[in-house]
KEVOTOR-925003 format. One record per residue (C-alpha): x, y, z. Coordinates in Angstrom, 2 decimals, decimal comma. Each point is the difference from the previous one (the first is absolute). Layout:
<recs>
> X;Y;Z;
...
</recs>
This chain:
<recs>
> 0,00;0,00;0,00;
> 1,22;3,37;-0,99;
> 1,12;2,21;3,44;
> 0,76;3,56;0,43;
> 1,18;2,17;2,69;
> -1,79;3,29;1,23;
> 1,97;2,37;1,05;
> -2,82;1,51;1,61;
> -0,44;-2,68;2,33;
> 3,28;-2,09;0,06;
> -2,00;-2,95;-1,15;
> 0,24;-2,32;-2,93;
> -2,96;-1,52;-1,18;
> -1,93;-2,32;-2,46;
> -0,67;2,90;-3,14;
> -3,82;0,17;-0,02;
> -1,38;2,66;-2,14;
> -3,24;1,99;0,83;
> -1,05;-0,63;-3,99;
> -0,37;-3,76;-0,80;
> 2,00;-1,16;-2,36;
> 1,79;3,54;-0,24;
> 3,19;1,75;1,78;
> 0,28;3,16;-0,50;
> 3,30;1,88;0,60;
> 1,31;3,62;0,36;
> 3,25;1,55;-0,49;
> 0,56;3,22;1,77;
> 2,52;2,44;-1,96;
> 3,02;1,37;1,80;
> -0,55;3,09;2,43;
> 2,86;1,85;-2,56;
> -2,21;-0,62;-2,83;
> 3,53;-1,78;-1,28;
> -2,55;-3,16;-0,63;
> 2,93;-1,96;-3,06;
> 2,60;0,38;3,16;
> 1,37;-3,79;1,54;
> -2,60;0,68;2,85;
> -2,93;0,55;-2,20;
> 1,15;-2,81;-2,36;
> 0,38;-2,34;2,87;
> -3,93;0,31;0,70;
> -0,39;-0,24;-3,26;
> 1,83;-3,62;-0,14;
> -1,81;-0,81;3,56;
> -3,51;0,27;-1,45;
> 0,81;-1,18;-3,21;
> 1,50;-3,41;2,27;
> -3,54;-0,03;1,51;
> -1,52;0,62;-2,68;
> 1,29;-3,50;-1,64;
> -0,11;-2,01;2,94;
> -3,48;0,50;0,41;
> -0,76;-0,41;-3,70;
> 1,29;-3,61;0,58;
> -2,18;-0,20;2,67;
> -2,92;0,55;-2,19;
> -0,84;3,56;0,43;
> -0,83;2,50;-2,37;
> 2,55;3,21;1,28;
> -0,77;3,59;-0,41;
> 2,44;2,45;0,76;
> 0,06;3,57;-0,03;
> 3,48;2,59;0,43;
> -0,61;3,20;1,28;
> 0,46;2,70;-2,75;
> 3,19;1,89;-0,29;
> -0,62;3,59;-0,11;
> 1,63;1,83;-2,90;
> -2,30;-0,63;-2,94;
> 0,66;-2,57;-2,12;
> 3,75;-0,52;-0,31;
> 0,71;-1,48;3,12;
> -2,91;-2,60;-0,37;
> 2,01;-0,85;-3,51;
> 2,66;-0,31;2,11;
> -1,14;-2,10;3,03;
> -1,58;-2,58;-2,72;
> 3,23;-0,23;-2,12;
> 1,87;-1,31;4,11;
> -2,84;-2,24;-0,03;
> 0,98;-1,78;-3,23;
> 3,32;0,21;0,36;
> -0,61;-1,88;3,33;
> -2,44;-2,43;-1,31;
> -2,56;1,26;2,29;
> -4,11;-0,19;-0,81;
> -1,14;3,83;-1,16;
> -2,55;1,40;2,96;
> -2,45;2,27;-0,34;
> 0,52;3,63;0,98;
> -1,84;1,67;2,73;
> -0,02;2,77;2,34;
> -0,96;-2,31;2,75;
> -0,75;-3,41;1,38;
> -3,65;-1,16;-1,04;
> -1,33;-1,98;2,67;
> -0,02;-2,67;0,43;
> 3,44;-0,81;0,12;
> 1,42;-3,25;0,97;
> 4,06;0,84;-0,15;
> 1,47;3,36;-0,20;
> 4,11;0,55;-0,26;
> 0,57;3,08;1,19;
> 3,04;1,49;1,70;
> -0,57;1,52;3,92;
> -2,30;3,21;-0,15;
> -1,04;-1,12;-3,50;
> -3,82;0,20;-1,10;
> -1,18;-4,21;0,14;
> -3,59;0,31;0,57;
> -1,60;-2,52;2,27;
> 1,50;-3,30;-1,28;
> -0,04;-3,86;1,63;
> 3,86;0,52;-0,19;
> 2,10;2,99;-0,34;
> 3,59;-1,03;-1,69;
> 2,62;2,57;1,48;
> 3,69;-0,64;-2,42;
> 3,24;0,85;1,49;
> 1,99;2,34;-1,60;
> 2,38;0,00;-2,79;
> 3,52;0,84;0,48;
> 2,03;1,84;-1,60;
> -3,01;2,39;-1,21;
> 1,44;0,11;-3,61;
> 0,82;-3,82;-1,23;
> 3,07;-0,49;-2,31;
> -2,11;-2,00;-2,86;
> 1,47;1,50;-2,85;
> 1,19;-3,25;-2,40;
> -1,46;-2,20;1,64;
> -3,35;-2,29;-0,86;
> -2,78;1,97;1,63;
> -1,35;-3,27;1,89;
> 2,89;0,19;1,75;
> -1,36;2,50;2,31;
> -3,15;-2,28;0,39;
> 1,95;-3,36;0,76;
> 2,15;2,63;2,41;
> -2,73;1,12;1,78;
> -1,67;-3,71;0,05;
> 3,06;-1,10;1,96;
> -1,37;2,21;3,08;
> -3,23;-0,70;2,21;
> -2,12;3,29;-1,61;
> 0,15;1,06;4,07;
> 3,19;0,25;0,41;
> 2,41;2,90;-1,32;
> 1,46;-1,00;-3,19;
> 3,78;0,84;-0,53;
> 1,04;0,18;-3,62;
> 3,48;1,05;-0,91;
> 1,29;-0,13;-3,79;
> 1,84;-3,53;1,08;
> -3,45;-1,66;1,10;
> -2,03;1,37;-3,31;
> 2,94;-1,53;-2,04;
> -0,16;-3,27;1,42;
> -3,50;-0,10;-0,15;
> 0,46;0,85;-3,73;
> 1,96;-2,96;-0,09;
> -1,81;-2,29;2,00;
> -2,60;0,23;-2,57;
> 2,36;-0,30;-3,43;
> 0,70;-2,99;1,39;
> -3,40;-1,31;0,35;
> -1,35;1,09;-3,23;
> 3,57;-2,02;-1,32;
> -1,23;-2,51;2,28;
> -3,62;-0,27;-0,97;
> 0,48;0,00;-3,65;
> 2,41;-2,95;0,20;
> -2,51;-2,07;2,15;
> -2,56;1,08;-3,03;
> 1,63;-2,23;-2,08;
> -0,16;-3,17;2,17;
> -3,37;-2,27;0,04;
> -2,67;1,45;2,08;
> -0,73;-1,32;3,53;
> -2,35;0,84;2,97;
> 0,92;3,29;2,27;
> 2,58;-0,42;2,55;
> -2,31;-0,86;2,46;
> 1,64;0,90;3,08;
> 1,94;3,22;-1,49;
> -3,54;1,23;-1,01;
> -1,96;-0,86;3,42;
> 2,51;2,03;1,78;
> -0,23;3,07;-2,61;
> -3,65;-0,08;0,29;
> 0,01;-0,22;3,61;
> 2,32;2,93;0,45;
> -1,87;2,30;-1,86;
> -3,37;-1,30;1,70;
> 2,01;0,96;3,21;
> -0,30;3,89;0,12;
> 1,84;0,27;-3,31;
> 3,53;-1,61;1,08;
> 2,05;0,90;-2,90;
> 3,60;-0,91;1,30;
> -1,41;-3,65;0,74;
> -1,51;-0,26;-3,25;
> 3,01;0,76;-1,71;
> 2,45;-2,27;2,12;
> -2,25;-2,75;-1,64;
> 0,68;0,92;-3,55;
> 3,98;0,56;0,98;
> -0,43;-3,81;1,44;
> -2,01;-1,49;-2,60;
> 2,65;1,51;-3,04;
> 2,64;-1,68;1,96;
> -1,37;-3,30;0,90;
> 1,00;-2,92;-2,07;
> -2,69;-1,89;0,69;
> -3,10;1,33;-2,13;
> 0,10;-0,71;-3,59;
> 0,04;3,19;-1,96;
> -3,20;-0,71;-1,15;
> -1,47;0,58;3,31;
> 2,45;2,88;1,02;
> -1,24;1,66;-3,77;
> -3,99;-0,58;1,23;
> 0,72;0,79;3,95;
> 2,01;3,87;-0,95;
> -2,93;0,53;-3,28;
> -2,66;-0,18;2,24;
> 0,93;1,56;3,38;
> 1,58;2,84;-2,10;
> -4,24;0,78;-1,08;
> 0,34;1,11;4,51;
> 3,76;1,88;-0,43;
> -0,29;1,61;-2,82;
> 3,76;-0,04;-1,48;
> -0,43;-1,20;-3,83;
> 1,38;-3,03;0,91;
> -0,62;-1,79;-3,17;
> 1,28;3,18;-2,26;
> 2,74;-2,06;-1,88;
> -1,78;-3,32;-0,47;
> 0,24;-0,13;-4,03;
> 2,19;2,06;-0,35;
</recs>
């Protein structure tokens, strides 16, 4: 069952939402209107990761942003971080409408009244050094920290990250070629787990770092296991099968 934490309360729980069959989710822009800034983005990639958790369990998401001011440049510009970060476009809106089952929204933020409010740490240093690199790097970065906690990102962790996932798309496109077989199934029950746990990125991602190095799955399943739990990460995975 899929869990979040309310940092209103303290409390995880068991993600009910008010509409059945629906979760509804709100993104609060940053207080400095800088909304395409690594805090900002970081919401961004926290509801997008609830976003497609619940859509695998079977709920139809709806997810509104609230609306840079500024006219219409700097919405062009907060939907261009979203696909460069593979993240699922939101609505804009000036403000929550209720109900709303999970807002992410910094301390002092607008969230409405939501079932959960989703409070990221921040994202240090304030300007990221992403310039050559793959911009999933940032989101596999920022994946490797619980979305609580502050998230420390020198050049020299963006650049391994970069690496970390050249070598899996290497990786993935040479297990392509092998004979299909089922999912890795203990690899992907502790992926899916993680995430169902209050969005635990950095345990979700030790799996994949096991499961590339374990000799014992055939590629096949190694190929099906990364294709399919890279539908929760997000991180194009697949991109050089074929090529």
């Amino acid at each position: 069952m899929f869990r979040l934490h309310d940092a209103a309360t303290g409390q995880a729980g068991l993600v009910r939402p008010a509409r059945r069959g629906e979760l509804r989710i709100w993104v609060a822009g940053q207080l400095d209107s800088d909304v395409i800034g690594p805090a900002g983005l970081r919401a961004c990639l926290v509801a997008d990761l609830v976003r497609r958790v619940a859509e695998r369990h079977h709920l139809r998401v709806s997810a509104w942003h609230q609306a840079p001011g500024g006219g219409a440049e700097p919405a062009q510009a907060l939907r261009a971080a979203w696909d460069a970060l593979n993240i699922y476009p939101a609505d804009l809106a000036a403000s929550p409408p209720e109900p709303i089952d999970v807002a992410v929204a910094r301390n002092g933020e607008p969230g409405g009244s939501p079932a959960y409010r989703l409070e990221p740490g921040e994202v240090r240093p304030p300007a990221l050094g992403t310039t050559g690199l793959d911009p999933l790097a940032l989101r596999l970065a920022l994946l490797g920290h619980r979305y609580r906690e502050p998230a420390i990102l020198p050049g020299e962790v963006l650049a391994a990250a970069d690496q970390t996932l050249r070598r899996w798309r290497e990786q993935v496109a040479g297990w392509a070629l092998s004979p299909s077989r089922p999912m890795a199934a203990e690899y992907t029950s502790d992926v899916l787990g993680a995430l169902d746990d209050d969005l635990d990125g950095p345990a979700a991602v030790r799996s994949l770092h096991a499961l590339a190095a374990d000799a014992g799955p055939p590629p096949g399943a190694k190929f099906e296991a990364f294709a399919y739990l890279d539908r929760l990460l997000g991180l194009d995975l697949a991109r050089e099968v074929g090529r």
